[in-house]
C-alpha angles and dihedrals in degrees: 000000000000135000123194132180141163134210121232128192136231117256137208117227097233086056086056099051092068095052140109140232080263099042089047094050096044088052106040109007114090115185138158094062102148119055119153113266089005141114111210112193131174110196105205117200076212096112086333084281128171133221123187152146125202121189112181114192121179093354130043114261113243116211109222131180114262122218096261088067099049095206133119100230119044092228090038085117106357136073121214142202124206129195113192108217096177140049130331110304148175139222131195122193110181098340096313112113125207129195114232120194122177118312094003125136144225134192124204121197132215117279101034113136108188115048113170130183124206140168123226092220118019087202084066103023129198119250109200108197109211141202125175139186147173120288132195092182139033115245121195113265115253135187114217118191118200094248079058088064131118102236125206124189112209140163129013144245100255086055085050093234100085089156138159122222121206119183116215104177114015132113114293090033100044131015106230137158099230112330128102128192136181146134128235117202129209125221114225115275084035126117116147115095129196090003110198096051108219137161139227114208083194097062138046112215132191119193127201124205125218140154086050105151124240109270095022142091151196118235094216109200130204140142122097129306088271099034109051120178134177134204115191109229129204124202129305093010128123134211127197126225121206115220089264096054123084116220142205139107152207125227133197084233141022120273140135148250153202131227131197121183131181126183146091106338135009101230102133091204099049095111127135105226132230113205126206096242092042080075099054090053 
């Protein structure tokens, strides 16, 4: 079994106005998530967030702590939400299993110490999507499938975001300390995603990206109201976005995605919006 991660940095927006594609990817783009009996984690000093992917094959996936949390347990102060975005899959947390099947969730509260992953069938293997974030106090851990959402319909066709939320681990839904945790999904001749785009200085997000077809992307697009950047995404691939950054994105196809945030409160409608024509000002 292996686990891998990287550390990324906070970053001030008048450091990012002056970066590249690659700086920009290097900074904010995570990709490579899912690799076969590996756990792939990026630990962002962004709100001390986690991003991560595990995709156990013939033997079940351990989470372990990694040395940036100096703990001895990986939950020891931290709660975690996982997606599963494969094949069936299962989860134990301290001897207690739950079935996973696509698009169903799982909260893990603070204080678990044996988290396993496992697929059903290695030839189909399961791909937990993961997100993690500080805790102060243990929840009780919860499975959400995706017909327990809470399901939004927003948008329309003719806006070309015509979109349904569901949400998956928020309050209301879930109790948890700080993370959040839900999937949009795009009708088809949709593309536009969040629209329109907003911020919350209050909350870090990360967005992945899936269901994106073969041969086609999503431009996600970030930075501040006067600042815009864009980084193109392929399929299954996450970016961060620090509190100061709007986000949203366009893809040459439909798709959907999947957004985590962590921060200061848990209302799910506290944004700052962006509107089009904001831009064009």
């Amino acid at each position: 079994m292996t686990i891998n991660y990287t550390e990324r940095y906070a970053v001030h927006p008048d450091d990012c106005e002056g970066y590249n594609n690659a700086q920009l990817r290097k900074n904010f783009h995570v990709g490579g998530l899912f690799k076969q009996g590996e756990i792939n984690l990026v630990y962002t000093q962004i709100d001390r967030y986690i991003v991560g992917g595990a995709c156990p094959a013939g033997t079940p996936l351990a989470l372990e702590a990694i040395d940036p949390l100096k703990a001895e347990h990986f939950l020891d102060r931290r709660e975690l939400g996982a997606i599963n975005v494969g094949g069936a899959g299962r989860i134990e947390v301290d001897g207690e299993s739950y079935d996973l099947a696509y698009k169903d969730a799982i909260y893990v509260g603070a204080g678990s110490q044996v988290v396993r992953f496992e697929s059903v069938d290695a030839a189909n293997p399961a791909k937990f999507y993961l997100n993690s974030a500080p805790a102060h106090k243990s929840y009780p851990t919860r499975k959400v499938s995706l017909a327990d959402a809470e399901k939004v319909q927003l948008g329309s066709l003719e806006t070309a975001n015509d979109r349904v939320i569901n949400k998956l681990i928020v309050n209301g839904v879930v109790d948890s300390c700080q993370l959040q945790m839900g999937m949009t999904e795009l009708k088809p001749g949709s593309v536009w995603n969040t629209m329109p785009a907003h911020t919350h200085s209050r909350r870090m997000e990360a967005y992945f990206y899936f269901e994106v077809p073969e041969d086609q992307a999503v431009c996600h697009f970030m930075g501040t109201r006067e600042e815009s950047r864009h980084i193109w995404m392929a399929n299954e691939q996450a970016v961060i976005s620090p509190t100061w950054s709007m986000h949203s994105g366009a893809g040459t196809s439909n798709y959907t995605f999947i957004w985590g945030m962590a921060g200061e409160n848990l209302d799910y409608d506290d944004m700052d919006k962006i509107h089009p024509t904001d831009f064009t000002s």
